[in-house]
C-alpha positions in Angstrom: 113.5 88.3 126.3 115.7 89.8 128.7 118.3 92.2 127.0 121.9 92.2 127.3 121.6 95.9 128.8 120.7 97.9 131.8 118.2 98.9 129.9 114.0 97.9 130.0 113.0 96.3 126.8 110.7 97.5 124.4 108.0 94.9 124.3 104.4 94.3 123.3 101.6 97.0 122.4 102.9 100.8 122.2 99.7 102.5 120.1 100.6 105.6 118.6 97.9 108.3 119.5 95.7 109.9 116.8 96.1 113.9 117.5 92.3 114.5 117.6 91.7 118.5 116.5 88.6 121.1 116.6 86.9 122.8 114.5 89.3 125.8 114.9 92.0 123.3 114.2 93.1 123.7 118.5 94.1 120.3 119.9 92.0 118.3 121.8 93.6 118.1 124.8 90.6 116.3 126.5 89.8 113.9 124.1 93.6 113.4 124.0 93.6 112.5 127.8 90.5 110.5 126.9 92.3 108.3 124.3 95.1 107.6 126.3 93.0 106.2 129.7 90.9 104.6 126.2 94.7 102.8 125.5 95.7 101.4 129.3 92.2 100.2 129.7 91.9 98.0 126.9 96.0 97.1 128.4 98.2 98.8 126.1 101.9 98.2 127.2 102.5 101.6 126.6 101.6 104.7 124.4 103.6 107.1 122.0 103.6 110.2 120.2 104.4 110.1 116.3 103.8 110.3 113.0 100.7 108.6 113.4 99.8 111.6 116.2 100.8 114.5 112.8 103.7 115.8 114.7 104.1 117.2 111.7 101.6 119.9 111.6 102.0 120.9 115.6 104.2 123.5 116.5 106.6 122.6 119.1 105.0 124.1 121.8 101.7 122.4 121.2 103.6 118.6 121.0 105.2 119.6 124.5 101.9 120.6 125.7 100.0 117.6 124.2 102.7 115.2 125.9 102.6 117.2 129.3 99.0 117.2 129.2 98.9 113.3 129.0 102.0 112.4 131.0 100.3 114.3 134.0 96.9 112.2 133.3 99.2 108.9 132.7 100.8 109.7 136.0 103.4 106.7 135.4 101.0 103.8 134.8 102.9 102.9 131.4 105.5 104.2 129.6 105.3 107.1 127.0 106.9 107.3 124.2 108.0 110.6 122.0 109.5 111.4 118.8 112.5 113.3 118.9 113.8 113.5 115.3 115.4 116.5 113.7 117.7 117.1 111.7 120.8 118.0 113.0 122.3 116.7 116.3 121.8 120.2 118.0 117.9 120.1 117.2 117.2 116.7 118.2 119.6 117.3 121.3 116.8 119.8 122.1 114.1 118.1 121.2 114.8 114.9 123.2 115.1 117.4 126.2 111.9 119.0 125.5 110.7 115.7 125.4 111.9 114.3 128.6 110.9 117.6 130.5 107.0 117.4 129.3 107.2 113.5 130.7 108.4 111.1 128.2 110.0 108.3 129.3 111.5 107.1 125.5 112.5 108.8 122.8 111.9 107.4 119.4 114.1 109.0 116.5 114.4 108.6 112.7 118.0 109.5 111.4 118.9 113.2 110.1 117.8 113.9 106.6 118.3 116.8 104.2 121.7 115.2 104.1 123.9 112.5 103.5 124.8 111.6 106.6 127.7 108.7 106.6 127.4 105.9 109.3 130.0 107.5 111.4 127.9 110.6 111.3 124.6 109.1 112.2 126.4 107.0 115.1 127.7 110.2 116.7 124.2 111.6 116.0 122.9 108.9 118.2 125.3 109.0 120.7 125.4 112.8 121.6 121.0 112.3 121.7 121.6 109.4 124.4 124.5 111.1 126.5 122.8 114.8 126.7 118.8 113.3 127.1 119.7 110.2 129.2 116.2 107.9 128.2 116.1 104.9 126.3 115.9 105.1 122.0 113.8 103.4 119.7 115.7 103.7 116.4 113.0 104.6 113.9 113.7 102.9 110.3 110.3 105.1 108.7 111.6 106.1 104.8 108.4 106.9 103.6 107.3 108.8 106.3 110.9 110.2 107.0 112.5 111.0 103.5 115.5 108.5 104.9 116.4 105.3 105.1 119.2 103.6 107.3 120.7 99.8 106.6 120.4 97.0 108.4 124.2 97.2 109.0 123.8 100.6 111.1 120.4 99.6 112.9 122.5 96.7 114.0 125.6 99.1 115.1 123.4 101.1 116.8 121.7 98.4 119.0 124.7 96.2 119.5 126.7 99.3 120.6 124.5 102.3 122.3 123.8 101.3 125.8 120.6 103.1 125.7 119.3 102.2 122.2 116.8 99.7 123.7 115.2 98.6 120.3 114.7 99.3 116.2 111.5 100.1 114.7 111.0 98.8 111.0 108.6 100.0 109.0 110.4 100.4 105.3 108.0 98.2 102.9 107.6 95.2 103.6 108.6 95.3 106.9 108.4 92.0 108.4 111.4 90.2 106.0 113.8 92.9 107.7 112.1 92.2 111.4 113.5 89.1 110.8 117.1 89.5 109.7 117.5 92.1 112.4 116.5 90.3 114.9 118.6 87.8 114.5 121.6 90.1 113.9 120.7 92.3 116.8 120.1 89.4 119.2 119.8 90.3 122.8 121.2 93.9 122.8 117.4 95.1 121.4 114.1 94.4 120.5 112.7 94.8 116.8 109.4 96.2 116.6 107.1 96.1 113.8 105.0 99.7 112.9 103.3 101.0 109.5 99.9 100.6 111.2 100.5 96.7 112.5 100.2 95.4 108.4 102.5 92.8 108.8 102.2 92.3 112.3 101.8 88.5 112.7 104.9 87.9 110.4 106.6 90.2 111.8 106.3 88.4 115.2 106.4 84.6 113.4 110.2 86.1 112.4 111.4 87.1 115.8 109.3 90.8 116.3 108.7 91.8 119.7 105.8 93.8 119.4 104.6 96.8 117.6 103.4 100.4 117.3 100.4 100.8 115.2 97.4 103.0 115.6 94.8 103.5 118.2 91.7 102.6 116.7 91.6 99.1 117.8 94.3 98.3 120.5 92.0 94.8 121.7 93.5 93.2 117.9 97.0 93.9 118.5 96.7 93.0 122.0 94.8 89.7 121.5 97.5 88.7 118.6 100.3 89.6 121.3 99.4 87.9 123.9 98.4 84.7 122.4 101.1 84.5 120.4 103.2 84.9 123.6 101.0 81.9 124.8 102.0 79.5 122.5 98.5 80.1 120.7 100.3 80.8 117.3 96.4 79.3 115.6 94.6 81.9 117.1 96.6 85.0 116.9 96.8 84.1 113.2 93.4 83.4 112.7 92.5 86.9 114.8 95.1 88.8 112.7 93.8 87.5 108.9 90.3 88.3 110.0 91.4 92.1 110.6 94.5 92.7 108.1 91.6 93.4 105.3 90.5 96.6 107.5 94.4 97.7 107.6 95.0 97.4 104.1 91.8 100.1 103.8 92.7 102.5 106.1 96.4 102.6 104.7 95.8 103.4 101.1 97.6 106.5 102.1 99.1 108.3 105.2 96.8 110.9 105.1 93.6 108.4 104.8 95.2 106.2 107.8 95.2 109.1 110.0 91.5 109.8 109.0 90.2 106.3 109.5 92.2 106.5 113.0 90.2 109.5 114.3 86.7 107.9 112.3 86.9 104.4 114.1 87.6 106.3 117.5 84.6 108.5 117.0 82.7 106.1 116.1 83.5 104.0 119.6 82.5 107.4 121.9 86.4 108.4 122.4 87.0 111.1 120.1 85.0 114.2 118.9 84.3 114.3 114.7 87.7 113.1 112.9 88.9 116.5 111.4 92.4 117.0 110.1 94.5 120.1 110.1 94.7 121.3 106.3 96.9 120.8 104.1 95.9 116.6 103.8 95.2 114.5 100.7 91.8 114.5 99.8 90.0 111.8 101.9 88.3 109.2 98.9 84.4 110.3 98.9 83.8 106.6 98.7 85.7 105.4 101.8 83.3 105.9 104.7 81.1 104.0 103.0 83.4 101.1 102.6 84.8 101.5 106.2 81.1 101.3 107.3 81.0 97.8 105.4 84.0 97.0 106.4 83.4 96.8 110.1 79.8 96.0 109.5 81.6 92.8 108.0 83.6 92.4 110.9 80.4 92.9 112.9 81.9 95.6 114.7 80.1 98.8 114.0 77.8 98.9 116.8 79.6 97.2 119.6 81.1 101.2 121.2 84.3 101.9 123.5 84.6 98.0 124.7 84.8 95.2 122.2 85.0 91.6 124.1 87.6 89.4 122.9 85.5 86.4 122.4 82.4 88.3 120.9 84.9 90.3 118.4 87.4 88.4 117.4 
């Protein structure tokens, strides 16, 4: 798909990084760096900071040092991408900014909330991010995560009208009915990428999805259903996804657990410390490690480390 813009396409395998802390609740930064070579190896199209990374509890200064830290390791061997939300134009003027200084090379932004923003107002807010930051946009459609929603009418506004809105990210529930009405609408002016952890990730792509941007705890499955989708293999990627999708409806019983089971699976394959979140979090089910330990004993995963081989995993 080659879009009907100067801009590069969103396309493929964009995992979100887990924000791995320590046990004075300081970032990471090494095992950050660590995740992210962890992510091109295994030939991740690109990598991102998000929701899924708990922008959320960071202070500003420690997401522009987490993205500088990793942008100077990625040293331009695939794109990063950064959430840049806020909410008001101002804010997520600066953010953007801050963004683009520490070294990201797209911004990915949910629309303003803590108001009623009408679609002329969310337009401009769009516009005034992409004339003052100058990098591409993924529009960010998260409601759950977000606290706001925006319609398929303005998504398609946006991407049909924004030179440098380069694709929409759906991830309102379920997800893969609107991948498919969008990208229709949207045609060739952007791509339509699937997120909420890669659930609905195979129907997302069977209705016109372009890729996604789910966690990092097991790139190789997203990668594998990508890439032989894209060959014409629809069999396999569907066989390869319906093996997993009972391991991503675990870890997503909640956000909180998600981002937990993120951080355990990565431990567990030698490329994070202990999983450890940054309090306040929902209470983590006493019962789930020990159905996340069946769960990939199922999948006969537990033991194989930092490098599962497509044809002894999946």
């Amino acid at each position: 798909m080659t879009l009907n813009k100067t801009v590069t396409p969103v396309r493929g395998i964009y995992p979100i990084l887990s924000m791995p802390f320590m046990a004075d609740d300081a970032i990471d930064l090494d095992g950050l760096v660590r995740q992210a070579e962890f992510l091109i190896d295994a030939g991740s199209d690109g990598i991102g900071f998000g929701f899924g990374s708990e922008i959320f509890r960071l202070t500003d200064d420690e997401r522009d040092e987490a993205l500088a830290r990793v942008s100077a390791a990625v040293n331009g061997r695939v794109p990063i991408i950064s959430a840049a939300s806020a909410n008001s134009t101002h804010a997520a003027v600066a953010r953007g900014s801050a963004a683009k200084a520490a070294g990201a090379d797209i911004l990915m932004v949910n629309p303003p909330a803590m108001a009623t923003a009408g679609p002329g107002q969310v337009r401009a807010h769009y516009e005034a991010i992409a004339e003052a930051v100058g990098l591409p946009i993924i529009v960010q459609d998260a409601p759950g995560l977000s606290g706001v929603s925006i319609s398929n009418d303005q998504l398609v506004e946006l991407a049909t009208s924004i030179e440098l809105v380069t694709a929409v990210k759906i991830e309102s529930v379920p997800p893969a009915p609107r991948v498919g009405v969008l990208a229709e609408r949207i045609g060739d002016h952007a791509t339509v990428l699937g997120g909420g952890g890669g659930i609905d990730f195979m129907h997302e792509l069977q209705r016109g999805g372009q890729g996604t941007i789910p966690g990092a705890a097991h790139p190789e499955l997203f990668i594998h259903v990508w890439s032989r989708f894209q060959a014409g293999d629809v069999a396999e990627a569907r066989r390869c996804f319906n093996r997993f999708l009972p391991s991503l409806t675990l870890m997503w019983r909640t956000f909180d657990q998600f981002l937990f089971a993120q951080k355990e699976v990565l431990h567990r394959r030698g490329v994070l410390g202990p999983a450890r979140m940054r309090a306040p979090f929902d209470p983590i089910d006493p019962l789930f490690i020990a159905e996340l330990d069946q769960m990939l004993t199922d999948l006969g995963i537990a033991d194989l480390g930092p490098r599962w081989e497509i044809a002894a995993t999946f």
